[in-house]
C-alpha positions as a printed Julia matrix, in Angstrom:
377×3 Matrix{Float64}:
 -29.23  -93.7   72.89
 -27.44  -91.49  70.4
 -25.74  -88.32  71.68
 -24.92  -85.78  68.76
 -22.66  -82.86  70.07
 -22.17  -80.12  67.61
 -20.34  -76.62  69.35
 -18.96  -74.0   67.94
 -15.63  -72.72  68.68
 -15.37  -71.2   72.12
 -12.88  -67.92  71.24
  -9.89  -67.37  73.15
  -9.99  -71.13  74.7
 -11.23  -73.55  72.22
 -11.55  -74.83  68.88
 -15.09  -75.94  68.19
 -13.41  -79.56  67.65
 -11.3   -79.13  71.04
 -14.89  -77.82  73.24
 -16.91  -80.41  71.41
 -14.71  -83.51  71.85
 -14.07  -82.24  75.86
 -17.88  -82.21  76.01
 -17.83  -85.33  74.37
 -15.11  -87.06  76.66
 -17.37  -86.21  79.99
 -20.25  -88.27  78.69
 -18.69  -91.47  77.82
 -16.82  -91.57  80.66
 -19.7   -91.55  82.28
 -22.33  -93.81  79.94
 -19.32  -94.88  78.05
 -22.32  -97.99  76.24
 -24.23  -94.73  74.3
 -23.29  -93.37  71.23
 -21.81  -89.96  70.91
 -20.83  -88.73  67.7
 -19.03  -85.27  67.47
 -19.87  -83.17  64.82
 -18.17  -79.72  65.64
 -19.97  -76.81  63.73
 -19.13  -73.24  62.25
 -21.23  -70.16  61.41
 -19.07  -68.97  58.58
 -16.37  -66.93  60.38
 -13.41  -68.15  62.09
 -12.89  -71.86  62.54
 -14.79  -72.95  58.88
 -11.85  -74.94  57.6
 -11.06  -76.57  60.7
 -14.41  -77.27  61.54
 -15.18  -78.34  57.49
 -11.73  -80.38  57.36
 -12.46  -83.72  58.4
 -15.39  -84.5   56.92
 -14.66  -82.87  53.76
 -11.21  -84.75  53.88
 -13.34  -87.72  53.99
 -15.32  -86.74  51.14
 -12.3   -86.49  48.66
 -11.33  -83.21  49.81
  -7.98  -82.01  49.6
  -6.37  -79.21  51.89
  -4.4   -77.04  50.04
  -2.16  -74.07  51.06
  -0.32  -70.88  49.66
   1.62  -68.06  50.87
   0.14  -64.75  50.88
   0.13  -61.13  52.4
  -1.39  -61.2   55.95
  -3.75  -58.1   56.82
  -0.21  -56.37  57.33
   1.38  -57.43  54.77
   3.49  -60.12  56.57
   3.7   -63.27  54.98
   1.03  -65.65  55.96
   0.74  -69.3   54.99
  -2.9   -70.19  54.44
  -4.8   -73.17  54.17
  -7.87  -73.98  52.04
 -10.21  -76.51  50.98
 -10.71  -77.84  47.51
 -12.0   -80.98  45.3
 -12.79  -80.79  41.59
 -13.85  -77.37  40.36
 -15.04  -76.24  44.28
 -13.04  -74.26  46.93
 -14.0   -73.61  50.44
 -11.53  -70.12  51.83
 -12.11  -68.9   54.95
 -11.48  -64.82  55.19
  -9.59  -65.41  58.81
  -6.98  -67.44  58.19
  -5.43  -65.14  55.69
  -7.03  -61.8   56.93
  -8.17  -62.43  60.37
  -7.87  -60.38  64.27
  -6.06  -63.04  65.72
  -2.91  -63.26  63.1
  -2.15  -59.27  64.59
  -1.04  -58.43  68.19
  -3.94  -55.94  69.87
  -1.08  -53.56  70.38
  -0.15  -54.0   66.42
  -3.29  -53.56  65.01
  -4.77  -50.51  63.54
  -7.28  -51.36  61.17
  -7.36  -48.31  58.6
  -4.15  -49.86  57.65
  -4.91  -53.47  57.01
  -5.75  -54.71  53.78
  -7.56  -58.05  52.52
  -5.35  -58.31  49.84
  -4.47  -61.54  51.31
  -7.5   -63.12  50.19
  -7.56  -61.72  47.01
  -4.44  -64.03  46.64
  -6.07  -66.9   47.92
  -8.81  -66.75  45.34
  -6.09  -66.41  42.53
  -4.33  -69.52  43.74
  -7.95  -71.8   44.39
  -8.69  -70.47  40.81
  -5.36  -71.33  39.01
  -5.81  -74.41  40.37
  -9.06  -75.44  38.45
 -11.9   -73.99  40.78
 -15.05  -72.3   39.38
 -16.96  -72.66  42.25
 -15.73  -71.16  45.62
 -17.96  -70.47  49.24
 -16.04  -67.84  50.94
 -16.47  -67.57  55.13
 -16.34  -64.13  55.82
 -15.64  -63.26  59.84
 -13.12  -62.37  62.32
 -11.8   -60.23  59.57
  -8.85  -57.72  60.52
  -9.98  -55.28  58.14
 -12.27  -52.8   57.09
 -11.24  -52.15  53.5
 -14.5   -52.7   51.47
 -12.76  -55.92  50.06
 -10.78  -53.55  48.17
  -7.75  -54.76  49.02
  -8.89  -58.58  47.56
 -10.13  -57.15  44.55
  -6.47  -55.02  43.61
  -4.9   -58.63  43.78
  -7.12  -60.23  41.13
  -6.06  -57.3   39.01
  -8.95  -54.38  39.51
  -7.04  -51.25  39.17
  -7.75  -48.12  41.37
  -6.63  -44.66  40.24
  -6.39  -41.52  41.91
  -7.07  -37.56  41.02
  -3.89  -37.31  39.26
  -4.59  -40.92  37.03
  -2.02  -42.86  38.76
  -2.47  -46.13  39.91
  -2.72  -46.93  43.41
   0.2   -49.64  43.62
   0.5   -50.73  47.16
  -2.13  -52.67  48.84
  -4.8   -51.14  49.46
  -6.49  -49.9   52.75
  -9.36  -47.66  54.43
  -6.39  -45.6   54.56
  -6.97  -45.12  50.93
 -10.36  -44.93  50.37
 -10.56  -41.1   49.52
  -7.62  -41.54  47.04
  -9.83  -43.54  44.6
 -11.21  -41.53  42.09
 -11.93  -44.28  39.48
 -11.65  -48.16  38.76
 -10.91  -50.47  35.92
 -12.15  -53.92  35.97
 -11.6   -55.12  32.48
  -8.24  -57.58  32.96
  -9.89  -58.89  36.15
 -13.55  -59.43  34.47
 -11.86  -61.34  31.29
  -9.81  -63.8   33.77
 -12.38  -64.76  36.23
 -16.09  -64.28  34.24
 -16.41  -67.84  34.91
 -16.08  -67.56  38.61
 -19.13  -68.12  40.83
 -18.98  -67.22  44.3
 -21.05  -67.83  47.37
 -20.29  -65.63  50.72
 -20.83  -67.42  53.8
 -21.68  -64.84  56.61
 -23.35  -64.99  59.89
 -24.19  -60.82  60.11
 -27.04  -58.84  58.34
 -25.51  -55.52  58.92
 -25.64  -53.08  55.58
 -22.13  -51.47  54.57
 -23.29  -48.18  55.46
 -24.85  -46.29  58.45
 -25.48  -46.83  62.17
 -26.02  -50.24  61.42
 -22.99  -51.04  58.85
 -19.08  -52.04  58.92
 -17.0   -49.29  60.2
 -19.91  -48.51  63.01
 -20.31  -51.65  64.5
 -17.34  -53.76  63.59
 -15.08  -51.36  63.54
 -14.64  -50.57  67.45
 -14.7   -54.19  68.04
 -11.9   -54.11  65.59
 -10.32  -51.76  68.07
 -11.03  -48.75  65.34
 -11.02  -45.56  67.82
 -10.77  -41.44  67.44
 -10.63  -39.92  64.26
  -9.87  -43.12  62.65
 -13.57  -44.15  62.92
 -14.85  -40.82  61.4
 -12.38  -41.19  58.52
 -13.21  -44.77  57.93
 -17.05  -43.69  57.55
 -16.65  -41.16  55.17
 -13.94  -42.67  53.42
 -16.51  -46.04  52.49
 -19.27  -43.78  52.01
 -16.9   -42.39  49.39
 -15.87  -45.49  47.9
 -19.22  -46.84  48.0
 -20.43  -44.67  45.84
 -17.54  -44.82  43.17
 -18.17  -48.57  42.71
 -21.73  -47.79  42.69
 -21.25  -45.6   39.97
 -18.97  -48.1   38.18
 -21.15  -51.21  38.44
 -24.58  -49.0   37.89
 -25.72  -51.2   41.03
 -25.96  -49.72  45.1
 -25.03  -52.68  47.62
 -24.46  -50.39  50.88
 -27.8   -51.19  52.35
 -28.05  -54.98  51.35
 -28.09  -57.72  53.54
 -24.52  -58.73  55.13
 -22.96  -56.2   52.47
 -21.2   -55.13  55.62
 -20.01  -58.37  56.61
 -16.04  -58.63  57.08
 -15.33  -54.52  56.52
 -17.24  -54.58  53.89
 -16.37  -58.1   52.05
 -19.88  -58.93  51.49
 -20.19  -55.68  49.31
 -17.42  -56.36  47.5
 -18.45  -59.93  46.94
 -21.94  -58.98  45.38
 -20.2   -55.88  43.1
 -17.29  -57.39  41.72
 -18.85  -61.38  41.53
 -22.43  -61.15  41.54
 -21.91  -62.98  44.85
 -25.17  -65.12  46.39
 -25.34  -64.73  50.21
 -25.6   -68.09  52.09
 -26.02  -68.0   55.75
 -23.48  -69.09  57.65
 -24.38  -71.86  60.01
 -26.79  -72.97  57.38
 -24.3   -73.1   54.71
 -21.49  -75.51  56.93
 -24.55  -77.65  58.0
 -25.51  -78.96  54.76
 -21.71  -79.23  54.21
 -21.05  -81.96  56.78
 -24.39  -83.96  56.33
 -25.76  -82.25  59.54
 -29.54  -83.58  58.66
 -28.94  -87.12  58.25
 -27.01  -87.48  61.26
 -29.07  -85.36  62.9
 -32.21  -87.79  62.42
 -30.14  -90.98  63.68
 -29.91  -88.8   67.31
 -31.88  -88.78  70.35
 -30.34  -85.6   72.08
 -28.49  -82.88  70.84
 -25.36  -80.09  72.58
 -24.38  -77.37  70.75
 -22.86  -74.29  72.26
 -20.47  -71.68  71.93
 -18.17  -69.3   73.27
 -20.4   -66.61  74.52
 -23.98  -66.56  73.49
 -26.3   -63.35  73.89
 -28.75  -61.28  71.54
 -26.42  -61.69  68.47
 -26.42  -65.19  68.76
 -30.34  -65.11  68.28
 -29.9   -64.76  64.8
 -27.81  -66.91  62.4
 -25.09  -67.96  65.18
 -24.04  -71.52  64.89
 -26.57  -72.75  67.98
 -29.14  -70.98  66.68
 -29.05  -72.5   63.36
 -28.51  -75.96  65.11
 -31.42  -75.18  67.0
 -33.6   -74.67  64.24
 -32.79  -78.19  62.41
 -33.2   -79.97  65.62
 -36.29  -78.61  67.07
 -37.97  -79.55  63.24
 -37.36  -82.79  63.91
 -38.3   -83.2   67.55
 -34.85  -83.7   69.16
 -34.1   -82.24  72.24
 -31.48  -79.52  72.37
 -29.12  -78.22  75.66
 -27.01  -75.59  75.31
 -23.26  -75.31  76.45
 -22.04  -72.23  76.43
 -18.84  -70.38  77.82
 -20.48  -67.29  78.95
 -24.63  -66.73  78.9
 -25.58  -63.07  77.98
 -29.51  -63.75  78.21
 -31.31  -65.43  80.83
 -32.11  -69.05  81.32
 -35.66  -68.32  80.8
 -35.16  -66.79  77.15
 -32.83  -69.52  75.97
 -35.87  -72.01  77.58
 -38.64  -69.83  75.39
 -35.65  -70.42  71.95
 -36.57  -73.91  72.4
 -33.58  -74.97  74.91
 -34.12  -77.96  76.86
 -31.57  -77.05  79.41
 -28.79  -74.64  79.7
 -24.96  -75.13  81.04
 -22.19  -72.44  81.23
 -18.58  -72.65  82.23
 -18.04  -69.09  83.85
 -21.07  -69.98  86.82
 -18.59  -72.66  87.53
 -14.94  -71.23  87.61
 -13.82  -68.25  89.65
 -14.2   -65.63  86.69
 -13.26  -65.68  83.01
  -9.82  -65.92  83.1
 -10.02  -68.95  84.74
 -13.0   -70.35  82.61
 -11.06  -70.09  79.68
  -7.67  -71.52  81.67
 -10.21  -74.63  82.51
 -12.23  -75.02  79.31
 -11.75  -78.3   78.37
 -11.9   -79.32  82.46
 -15.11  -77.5   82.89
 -16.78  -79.12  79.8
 -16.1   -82.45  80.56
 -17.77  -82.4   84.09
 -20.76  -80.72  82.31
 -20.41  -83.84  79.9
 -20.42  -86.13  82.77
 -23.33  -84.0   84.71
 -25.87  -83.84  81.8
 -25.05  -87.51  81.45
 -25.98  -88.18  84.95
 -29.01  -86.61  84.55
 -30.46  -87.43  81.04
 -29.17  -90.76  79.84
């Protein structure tokens, strides 16, 4: 028998390589004669380049890194992937939640400049093709902030420039844009945005409403935030004779996904779909009797282009049964059953609360390993 375990990062414990390989660990110690090959998996947000790394690395792949402005403007050092004339960047690791304190963060304030630097340095150094993961973003800027460091210049009433980095904080400055310098350096630039959210830019539905208290946004901070990328919406809109607010994941990352589309004609690629074809997913995939896949905590959002989800999909297709592992379950056992779940295991029904589940991660996954060993192979 072949055991294929592919989870996602479980957030606040785990790496998706750290959960899968404890998984992993509890079944060969228990049938240590089967196969189990660990193939940890991303949907496009935090985690991509570790979960990308070592099968990329094995591809010819290089890691690269360069020092840029965090979502603060603190200095940040940043990997990235690259090989030929293709980049992989993922948006966290130069702009993400967890590089700022809760008590430091306020997000009208941060800026993705960061990753505006990070596409200058993947560029410079010969690629023409780059997939961008956009998630667990710190900001809520519009990608304004990434598009000022590749030299788009934002002006306000008076026809100054807007020199420091930019922010939500500065949305209702903007009055105008110039794009020339930065559409003569990177014309030849195609990018792909790798997101794992639908939401438009704009509305009930869009950045600032829904990401932005999750952000920790609060008070008159979300109001201004609104307004302030209705506002700026509409300027670029004007500019680029094009709308984006109410496309598909334009609201991804604060507003990256817009950006993405306005500025580079940006194709969206769904996350988890985008990282499986990445690491060879199918064919391993087809040399497998069972498959895990999990994540942190999985409820109604993970229905629809999470990483387990997406694993799901490809496995069920080819007749392979699928368990999910999950930290926390949102939904009932039933509804992950009706997904297509064979069988269901959670870490918080067996610890004392979450605190301790995430304390006991790795502990609590291996004796799942060992149990759904016990009782399947």
């Amino acid at each position: 028998m072949t055991v294929l375990v592919a989870l996602d990062s479980f957030k606040g414990s785990l790496s998706a390589r750290e959960a899968s390989e404890a998984l992993a660990k509890g079944i060969r110690s228990e049938r240590p004669n089967e196969k189990v090959i660990v193939l940890p998996v991303a949907d496009g947000g935090d985690g991509l380049i570790d979960c990308l790394k070592d099968d990329l690395l094995a591809d010819g792949w290089q890691v690269k890194t360069v020092l840029v402005s965090g979502p603060y403007g603190q200095n940040v050092e940043v990997p990235y992937l690259a090989k030929g004339d293709c980049a992989v960047i993922e948006m966290a690791t130069c702009c993400g939640l967890t590089l700022v304190p809760k008590e430091q963060r306020r997000v009208i304030f941060a800026s993705s400049y960061g990753l505006g630097e990070v596409i200058r340095d993947a560029y410079l150094n010969g690629a023409r093709q780059i997939h961008i993961g956009l998630g667990g973003s710190a900001t809520n800027d519009l990608g304004l902030g990434c598009m000022q460091a590749l030299g788009v210049k934002f002006f306000d009433a008076d026809g100054q420039p807007i020199t420091d980095h930019i922010s939500a904080n500065d949305f209702c400055k903007i009055v105008r844009l110039e794009t020339e310098d930065f559409s003569d350096r990177f014309q030849d630039l195609s990018v792909m945005a790798v997101c794992d959210v639908n939401n438009p830019l704009l509305g009930p539905t869009g950045a600032t409403a829904v990401f932005g208290p999750q952000k920790g946004v609060q008070g008159d901070d979300l109001s201004r935030m609104q307004s302030g990328m209705a506002w700026a919406a509409t300027i670029l809109s004007e500019h680029f004779l094009k709308d984006f607010s109410q496309s598909i994941s334009s609201g991804a990352a604060g507003g990256m996904g817009a950006a993405l589309m306005w500025f580079f004609n940006a194709k969206r690629l769904k996350g988890i779909d985008a990282v499986l074809d990445m690491i060879g997913f199918d064919a391993i995939l087809k040399q497998s009797d069972y498959v895990l896949t999990g994540e942190g905590s999985f409820d109604e959002q993970s229905l629809s282009g999470k990483a387990p989800s997406g694993v799901l999909d490809r496995a069920s297709r080819n007749n392979k049964p699928t368990f999910l592992v999950v930290g926390s379950l949102k939904i009932s056992i039933d509804r992950c059953k009706e997904l297509g779940f064979a069988n269901v295991y959670d870490l918080l029904s067996r610890s004392s609360g979450l605190t301790d589940s995430l304390q006991k991660a790795k502990e609590l996954l291996t004796q799942i390993g060992r149990q759904w060993a016990k009782t399947y192979l």
